[in-house]
C-alpha positions in Angstrom: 0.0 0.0 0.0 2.5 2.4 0.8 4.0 1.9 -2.7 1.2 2.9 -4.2 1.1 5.9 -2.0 4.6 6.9 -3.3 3.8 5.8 -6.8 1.3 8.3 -6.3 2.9 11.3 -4.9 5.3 10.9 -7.6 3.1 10.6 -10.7 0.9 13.6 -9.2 4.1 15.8 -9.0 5.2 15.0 -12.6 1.7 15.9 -13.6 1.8 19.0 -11.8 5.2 20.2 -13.3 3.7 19.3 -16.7 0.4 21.5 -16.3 2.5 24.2 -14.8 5.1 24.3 -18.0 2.4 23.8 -20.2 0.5 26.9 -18.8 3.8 29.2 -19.1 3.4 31.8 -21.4 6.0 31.7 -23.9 7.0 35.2 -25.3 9.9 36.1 -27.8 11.7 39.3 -27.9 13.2 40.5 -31.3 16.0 43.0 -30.6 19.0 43.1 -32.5 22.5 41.7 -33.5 24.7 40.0 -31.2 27.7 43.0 -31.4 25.0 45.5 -30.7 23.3 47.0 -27.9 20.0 45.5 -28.3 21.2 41.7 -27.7 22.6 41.9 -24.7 20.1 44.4 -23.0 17.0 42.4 -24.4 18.9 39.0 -22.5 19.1 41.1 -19.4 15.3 42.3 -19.5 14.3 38.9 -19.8 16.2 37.5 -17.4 14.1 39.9 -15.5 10.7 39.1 -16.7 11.1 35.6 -16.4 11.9 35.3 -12.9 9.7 37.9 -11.2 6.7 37.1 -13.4 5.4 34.1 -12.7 4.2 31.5 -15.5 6.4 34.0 -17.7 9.4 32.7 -19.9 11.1 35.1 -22.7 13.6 34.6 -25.2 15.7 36.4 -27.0 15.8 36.6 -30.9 19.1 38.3 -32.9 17.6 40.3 -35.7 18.7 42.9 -38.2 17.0 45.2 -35.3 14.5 48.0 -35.5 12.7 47.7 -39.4 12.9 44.0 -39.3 11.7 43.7 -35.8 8.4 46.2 -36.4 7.9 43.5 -39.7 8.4 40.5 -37.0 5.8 42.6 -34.6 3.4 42.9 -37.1 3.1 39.6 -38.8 2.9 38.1 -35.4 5.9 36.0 -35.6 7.1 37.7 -32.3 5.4 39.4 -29.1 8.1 41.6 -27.7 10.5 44.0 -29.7 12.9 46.6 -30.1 12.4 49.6 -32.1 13.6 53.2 -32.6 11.1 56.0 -32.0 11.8 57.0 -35.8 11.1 53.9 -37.7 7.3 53.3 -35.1 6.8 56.5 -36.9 7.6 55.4 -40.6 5.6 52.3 -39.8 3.0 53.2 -38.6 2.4 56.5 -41.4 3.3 54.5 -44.5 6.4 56.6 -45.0 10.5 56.5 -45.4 11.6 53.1 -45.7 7.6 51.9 -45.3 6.5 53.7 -47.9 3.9 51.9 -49.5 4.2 49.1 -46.9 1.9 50.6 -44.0 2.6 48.8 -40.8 0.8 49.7 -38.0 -0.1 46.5 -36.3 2.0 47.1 -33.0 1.9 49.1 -29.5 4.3 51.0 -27.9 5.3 49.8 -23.7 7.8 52.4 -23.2 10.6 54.9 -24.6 13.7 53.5 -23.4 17.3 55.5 -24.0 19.0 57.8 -26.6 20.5 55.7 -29.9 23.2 57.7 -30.7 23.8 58.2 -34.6 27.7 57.6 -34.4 29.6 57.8 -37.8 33.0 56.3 -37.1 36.6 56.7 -38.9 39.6 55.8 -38.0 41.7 58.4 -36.1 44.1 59.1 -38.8 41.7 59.5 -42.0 41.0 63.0 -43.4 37.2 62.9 -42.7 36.5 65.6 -40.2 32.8 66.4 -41.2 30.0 64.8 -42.7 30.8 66.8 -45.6 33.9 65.2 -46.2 32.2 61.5 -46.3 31.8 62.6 -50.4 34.0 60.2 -52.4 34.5 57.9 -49.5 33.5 54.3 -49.1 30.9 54.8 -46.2 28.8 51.7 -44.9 25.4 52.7 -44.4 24.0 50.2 -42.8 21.8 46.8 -43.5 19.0 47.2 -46.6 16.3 49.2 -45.6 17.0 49.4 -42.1 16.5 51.7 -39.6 20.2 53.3 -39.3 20.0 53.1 -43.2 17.0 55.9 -43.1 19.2 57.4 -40.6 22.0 57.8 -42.9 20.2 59.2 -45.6 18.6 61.6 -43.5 21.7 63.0 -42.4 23.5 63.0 -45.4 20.6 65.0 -47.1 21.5 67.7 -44.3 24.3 68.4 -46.0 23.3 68.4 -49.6 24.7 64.5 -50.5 23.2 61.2 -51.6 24.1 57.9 -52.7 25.6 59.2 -55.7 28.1 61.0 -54.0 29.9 58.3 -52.5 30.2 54.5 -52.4 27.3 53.3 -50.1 28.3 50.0 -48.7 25.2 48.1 -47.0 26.5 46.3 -43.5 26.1 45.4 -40.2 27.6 46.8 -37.3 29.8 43.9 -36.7 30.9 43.8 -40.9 30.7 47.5 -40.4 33.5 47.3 -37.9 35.2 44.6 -39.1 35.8 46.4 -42.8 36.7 49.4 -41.0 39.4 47.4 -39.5 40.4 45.8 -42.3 40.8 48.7 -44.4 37.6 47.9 -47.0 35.9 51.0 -46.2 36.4 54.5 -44.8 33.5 55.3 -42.6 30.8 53.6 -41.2 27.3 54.7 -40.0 25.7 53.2 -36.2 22.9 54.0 -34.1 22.9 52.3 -31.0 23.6 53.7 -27.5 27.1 54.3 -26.4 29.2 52.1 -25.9 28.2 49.8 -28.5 30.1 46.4 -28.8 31.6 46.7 -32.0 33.0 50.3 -31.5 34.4 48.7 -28.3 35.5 46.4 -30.7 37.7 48.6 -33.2 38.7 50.6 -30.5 40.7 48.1 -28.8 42.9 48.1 -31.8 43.0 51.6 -33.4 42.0 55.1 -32.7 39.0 56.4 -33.8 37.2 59.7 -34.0 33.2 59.9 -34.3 31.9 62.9 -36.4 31.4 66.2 -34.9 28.2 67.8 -36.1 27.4 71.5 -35.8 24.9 73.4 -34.0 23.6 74.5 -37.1 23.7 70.9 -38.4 21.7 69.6 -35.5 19.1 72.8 -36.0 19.0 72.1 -39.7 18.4 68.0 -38.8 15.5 68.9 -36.8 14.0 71.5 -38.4 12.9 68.1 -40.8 13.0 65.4 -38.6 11.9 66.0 -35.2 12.4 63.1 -33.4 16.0 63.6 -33.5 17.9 65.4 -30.4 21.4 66.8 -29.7 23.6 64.3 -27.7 27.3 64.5 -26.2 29.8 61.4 -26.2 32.3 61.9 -23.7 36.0 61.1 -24.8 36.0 58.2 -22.4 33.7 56.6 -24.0 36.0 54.5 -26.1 38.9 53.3 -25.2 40.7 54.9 -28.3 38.2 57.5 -29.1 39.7 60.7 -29.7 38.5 63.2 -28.9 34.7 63.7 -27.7 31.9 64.2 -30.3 28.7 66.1 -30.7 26.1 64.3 -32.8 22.3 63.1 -32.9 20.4 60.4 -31.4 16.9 58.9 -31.7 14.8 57.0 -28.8 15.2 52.9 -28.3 11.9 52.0 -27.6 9.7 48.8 -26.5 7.1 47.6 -28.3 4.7 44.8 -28.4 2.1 42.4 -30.3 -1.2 44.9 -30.2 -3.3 41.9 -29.1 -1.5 41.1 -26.0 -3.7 40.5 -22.4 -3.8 44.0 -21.0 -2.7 42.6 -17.6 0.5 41.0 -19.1 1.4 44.2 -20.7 0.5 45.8 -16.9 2.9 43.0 -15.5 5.8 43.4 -18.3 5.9 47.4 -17.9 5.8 47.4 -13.6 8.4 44.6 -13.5 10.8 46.4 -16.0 10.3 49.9 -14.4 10.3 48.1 -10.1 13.6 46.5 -11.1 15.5 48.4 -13.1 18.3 47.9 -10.7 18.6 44.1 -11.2 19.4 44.7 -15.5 22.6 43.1 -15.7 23.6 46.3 -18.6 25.1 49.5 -18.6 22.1 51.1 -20.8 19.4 50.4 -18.0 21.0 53.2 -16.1 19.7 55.4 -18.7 15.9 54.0 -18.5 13.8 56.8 -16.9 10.1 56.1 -15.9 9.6 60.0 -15.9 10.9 59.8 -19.4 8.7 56.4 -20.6 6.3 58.3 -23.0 8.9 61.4 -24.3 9.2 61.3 -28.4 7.1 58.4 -28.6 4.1 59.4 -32.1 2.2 55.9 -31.7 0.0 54.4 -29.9 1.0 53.0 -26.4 -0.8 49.6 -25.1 -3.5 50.0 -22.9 -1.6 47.7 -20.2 1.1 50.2 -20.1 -1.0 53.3 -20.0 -2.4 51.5 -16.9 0.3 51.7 -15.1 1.9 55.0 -16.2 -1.2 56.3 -14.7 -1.0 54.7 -11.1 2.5 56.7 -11.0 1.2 59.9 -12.6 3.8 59.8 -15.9 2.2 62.2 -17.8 
C-alpha cells in the first residue's frame, strides 16, 4: 500500500510540473544583433521578466533590429521588440523606408534611452565632417534598415546622396570589421554608447566619431523632429579621440497589439520596479519619468495602466 502511495505522490508531481510548463506563457523578444546594444540588453530584461513574473518565460531573438523587428511585430511572428522611435513613426504612417508598406499593427510599452547616430573613422583618416564622407566608401548600414533611413537623413542635411559616395550596405559587426580591415572608410551606427563593435575597433585603433554642428543639428530637426542633440564623452571608447557632438533617436519597446492587458501591466511594472537588477550599462539610462517622451504611436493600454498609477504624464 505504501508503494502505491509513493507511486502516487510521484506521478501527481510530474503531472503538476507538466500543467505548470504547459501553462507558461511563452513570449519572444526580437532586438538586435549580437555586437550590438539591443542583444545583450534584451537578454538582461528577460532574465528579468522571467523570474519575477510568474508563468512567464522570454527569449531572446538576434535580428537585423528595429525595421525588421516592427515587420516581425506585425506579422505576429514575435510578441516583444525593439524599435527606434523613428522607424514606429515610418511604420505606422506608410512613410521613409515603409513607404507603400503601411505597418501599424503594433503598440508601444515604453521609450527607453538615446540611440546615438555615431559615424566612425579611423583616427588618422581625413574625414572631419559629414561633408567630407563625399567620395569615400561609407557603410550605411543593412537594406532598408533603420540606421540606413538614418544615414540618408543626415547625409541629405548636408546636400549629398548615394551618388556622392560608395554606399556599402552592412552590419555593425561587418561595419567594424571592414573598417578594421581597411575595406571602407566610414561607417554609420545607431545604437547607445558604448556599442560592442565600436568597443571592438577601439581596442585596436584610434578612432574619432563625427562632430556635427549646432547649425547641423538645428537644420536636422527642423525636418526630422524626433532627432535630439547628444554628447559622447572622450571616455567613452577606449581609443576614441576626442569627444563628439552628434544626434540620437529614442530605443523603444514595443509589443504584439493583441497582447492580455494585464500582461502588458505586468511586463511594464516589472521592467520599471527592477530596473536595478538589468545586468547592462544602458538600464542606467531608462527613466520612468521619461517612458512616454518622443514616442508618435499608440502605447498599449496595459502600459498606459500603469503610467497612470504613477502619474507619468
Amino acid at each position: 500500500m505504501r508503494k502505491y502511495l509513493v507511486l502516487l505522490l510521484i506521478l501527481s508531481l510530474i503531472l503538476a510540473a507538466t500543467i505548470t510548463t504547459a501553462a507558461a506563457t511563452q513570449l519572444t523578444f526580437a532586438t538586435g544583433g549580437t555586437s550590438g546594444t539591443y542583444y545583450p540588453l534584451g537578454e538582461a530584461m528577460a532574465q528579468v521578466w522571467s523570474k519575477h513574473i510568474p508563468g512567464i518565460n522570454v527569449t531572446v531573438q538576434a535580428t537585423g533590429a528595429s525595421a525588421e523587428n516592427i515587420r516581425l511585430i506585425n506579422d505576429k511572428k514575435v510578441d516583444l521588440a525593439f524599435v527606434q522611435n523613428d522607424v514606429n513613426h515610418y511604420a505606422y504612417k506608410g512613410i521613409e523606408i515603409f513607404k507603400n508598406e503601411r505597418r501599424a499593427d503594433f503598440k508601444v510599452i515604453a521609450a527607453l534611452y538615446p540611440e546615438t547616430v555615431q559615424i566612425v573613422v579611423r583616427a588618422e583618416s581625413n574625414i572631419k565632417t559629414v561633408v567630407d564622407l563625399k567620395g569615400k566608401r561609407v557603410s550605411v548600414g543593412a537594406v532598408g534598415s533603420g540606421v540606413e533611413a538614418n544615414a540618408r537623413q543626415i547625409l541629405g542635411n548636408v546636400k549629398l546622396s548615394y551618388r556622392d559616395l560608395t554606399a556599402v550596405f552592412l552590419s555593425f559587426a561587418e561595419s567594424a570589421d571592414a573598417l578594421k580591415n581597411g575595406n571602407i572608410d566610414a561607417f554609420f551606427i545607431v545604437a547607445g554608447h558604448p556599442t560592442t563593435a565600436i568597443m571592438d575597433i577601439a581596442t585596436q585603433h584610434k578612432i574619432r566619431i563625427l562632430d556635427f554642428s549646432d547649425k547641423e543639428i538645428s537644420n536636422l530637426r527642423s525636418d526630422y523632429e524626433f532627432y535630439t542633440k547628444v554628447f559622447i564623452p572622450a571616455d567613452t571608447y577606449s581609443g576614441l579621440v576626442p569627444p563628439a557632438t552628434t544626434v540620437a533617436v529614442k530605443a523603444a519597446l514595443v509589443c504584439n497589439s493583441d497582447l492580455d492587458e494585464a500582461l502588458v501591466y505586468n511586463l511594464t511594472k516589472t521592467l520599471f520596479e527592477h530596473l536595478r537588477e538589468l545586468n547592462h550599462a544602458k538600464a542606467k539610462e531608462f527613466s520612468l519619468l521619461h517612458a512616454k517622451i518622443g514616442i508618435s504611436t499608440p502605447f498599449h493600454t496595459g502600459a498606459l495602466r500603469f503610467f497612470a498609477e504613477r502619474n507619468i504624464k
